[in-house]
C-alpha positions in Angstrom: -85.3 12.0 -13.5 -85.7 8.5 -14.9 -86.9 7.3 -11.7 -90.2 8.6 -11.4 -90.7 8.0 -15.1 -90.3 4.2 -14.5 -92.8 4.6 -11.1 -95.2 6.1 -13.6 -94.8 3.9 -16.4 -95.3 0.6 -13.9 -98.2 2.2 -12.2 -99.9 3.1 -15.8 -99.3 -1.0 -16.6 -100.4 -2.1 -13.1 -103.5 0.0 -13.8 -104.6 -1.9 -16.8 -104.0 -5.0 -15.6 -106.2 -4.0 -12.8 -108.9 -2.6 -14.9 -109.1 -5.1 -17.8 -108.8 -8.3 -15.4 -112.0 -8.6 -14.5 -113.5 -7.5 -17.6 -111.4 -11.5 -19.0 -112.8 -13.1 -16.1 -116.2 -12.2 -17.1 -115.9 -13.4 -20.6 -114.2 -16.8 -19.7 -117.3 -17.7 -17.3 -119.9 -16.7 -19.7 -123.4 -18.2 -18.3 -125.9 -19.3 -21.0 -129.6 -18.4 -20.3 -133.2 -19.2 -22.3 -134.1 -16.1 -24.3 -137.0 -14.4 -22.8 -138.6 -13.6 -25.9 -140.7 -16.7 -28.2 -138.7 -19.2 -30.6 -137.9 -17.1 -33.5 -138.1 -20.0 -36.0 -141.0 -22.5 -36.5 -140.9 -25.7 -38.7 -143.4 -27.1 -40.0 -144.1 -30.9 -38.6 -144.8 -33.8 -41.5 -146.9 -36.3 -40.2 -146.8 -39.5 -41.1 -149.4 -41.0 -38.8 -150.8 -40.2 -35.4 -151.9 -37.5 -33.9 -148.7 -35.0 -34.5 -147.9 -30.8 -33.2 -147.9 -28.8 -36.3 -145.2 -27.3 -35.7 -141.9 -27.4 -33.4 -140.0 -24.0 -32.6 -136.8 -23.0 -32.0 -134.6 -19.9 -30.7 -131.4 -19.3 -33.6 -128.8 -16.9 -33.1 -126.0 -16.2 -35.6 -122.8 -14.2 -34.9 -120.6 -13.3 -37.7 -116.9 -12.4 -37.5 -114.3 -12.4 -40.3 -113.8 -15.7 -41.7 -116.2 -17.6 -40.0 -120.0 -17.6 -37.7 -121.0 -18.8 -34.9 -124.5 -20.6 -34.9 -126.4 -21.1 -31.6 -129.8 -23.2 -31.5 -132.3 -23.8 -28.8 -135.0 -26.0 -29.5 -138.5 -25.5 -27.9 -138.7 -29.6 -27.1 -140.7 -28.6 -24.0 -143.3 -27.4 -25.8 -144.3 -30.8 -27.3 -142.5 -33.2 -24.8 -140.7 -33.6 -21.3 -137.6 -33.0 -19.7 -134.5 -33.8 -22.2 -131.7 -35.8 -22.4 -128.5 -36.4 -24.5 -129.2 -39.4 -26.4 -125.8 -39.9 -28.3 -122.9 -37.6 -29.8 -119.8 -37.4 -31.5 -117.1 -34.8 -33.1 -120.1 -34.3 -35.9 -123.2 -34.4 -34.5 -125.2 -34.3 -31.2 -128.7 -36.0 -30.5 -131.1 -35.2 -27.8 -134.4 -37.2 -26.8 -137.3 -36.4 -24.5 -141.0 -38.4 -24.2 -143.7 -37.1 -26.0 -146.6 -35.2 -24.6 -149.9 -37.5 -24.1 -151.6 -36.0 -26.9 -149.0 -36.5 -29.1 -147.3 -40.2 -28.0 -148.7 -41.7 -31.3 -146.9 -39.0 -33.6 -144.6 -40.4 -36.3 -142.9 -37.5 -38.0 -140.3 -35.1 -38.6 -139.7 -31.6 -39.5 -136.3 -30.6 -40.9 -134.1 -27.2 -41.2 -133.3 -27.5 -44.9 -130.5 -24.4 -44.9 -128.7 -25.9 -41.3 -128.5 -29.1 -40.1 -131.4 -29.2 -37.6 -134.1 -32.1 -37.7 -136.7 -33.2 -35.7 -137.6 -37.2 -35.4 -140.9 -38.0 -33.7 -141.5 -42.4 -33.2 -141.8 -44.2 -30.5 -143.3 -42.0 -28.0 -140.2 -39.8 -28.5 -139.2 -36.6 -30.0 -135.7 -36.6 -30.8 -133.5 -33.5 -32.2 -130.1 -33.8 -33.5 -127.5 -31.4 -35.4 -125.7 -32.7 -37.4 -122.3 -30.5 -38.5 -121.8 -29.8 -42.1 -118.7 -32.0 -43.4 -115.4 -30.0 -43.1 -113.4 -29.2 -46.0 -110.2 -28.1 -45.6 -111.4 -24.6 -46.3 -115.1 -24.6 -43.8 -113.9 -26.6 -40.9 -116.6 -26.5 -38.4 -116.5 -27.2 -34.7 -119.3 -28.0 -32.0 -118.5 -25.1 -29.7 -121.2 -26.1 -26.5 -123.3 -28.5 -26.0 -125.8 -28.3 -23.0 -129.3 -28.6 -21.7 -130.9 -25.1 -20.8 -134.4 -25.2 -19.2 -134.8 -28.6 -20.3 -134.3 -27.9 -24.1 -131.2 -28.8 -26.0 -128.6 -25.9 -26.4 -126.2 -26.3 -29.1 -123.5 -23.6 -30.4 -121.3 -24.5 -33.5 -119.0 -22.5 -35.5 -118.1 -22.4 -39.0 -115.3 -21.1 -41.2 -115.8 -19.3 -44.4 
């Protein structure tokens, strides 16, 4: 009797293995793709001099969990500027660059996310973004979680704890 109990206990495990082991593959090779709706946060740009956009856009997404969120920002550089490139970075902060648009090579500027640490440079023919992490404490660490270039626009995903 304890035979076919085991038989049916192993093929019940084997079964979920089966079953859920594609469902982890799937997660661990998550692909990141450009929303296909429009930016869902514009900033206002403050010219300085030139001939400047009036505004630069962005796509945010937040995901909360307990005892932290996830942030995820795409900025709409494309719109004002070419293709983009990583400029510098480090464990607190990532900068990206592209060239200015025609129209808009004599823009000195910047807009700036006051409530997360996006900002916007434009000089030198340029238009630079960079996020820059909060500053840890021991209780909000926060961690740069991806850091790409998706369509030609910087892709950044950061988490904090609360």
């Amino acid at each position: 009797m304890k035979t076919p109990l085991k038989l049916t206990s192993f093929i019940s495990l084997l079964s979920a293995l089966i079953v859920t082991t594609p469902t982890a593959s799937i997660a661990q090779t998550e692909s990141i793709r450009l929303p296909t709706s429009q930016p869902n946060l514009s900033l206002s740009v403050q010219r300085q001099r030139g001939i400047c956009p009036d505004t630069v856009r962005m796509w945010t997404s937040y995901r909360y969990y307990e005892g932290g969120a996830e942030h995820t920002v795409i900025a709409d550089t494309l719109a004002v500027g070419g293709n983009i490139k990583v400029v510098s970075y480090g464990n607190r902060f990532v900068e990206y660059s592209a060239p200015l648009k025609e129209a808009y090579k004599s823009c000195v500027g910047r807009a700036i996310y006051k409530e997360l640490p996006y900002r916007f440079q434009f000089q030198n023919g340029q238009v630079y973004f960079r996020v820059g992490l909060p500053q840890p404490t021991a209780s909000k660490p926060s961690e740069f979680t991806r850091r790409a270039i998706l369509g030609s626009r910087p892709y950044v995903r950061w988490a904090i704890a609360d």
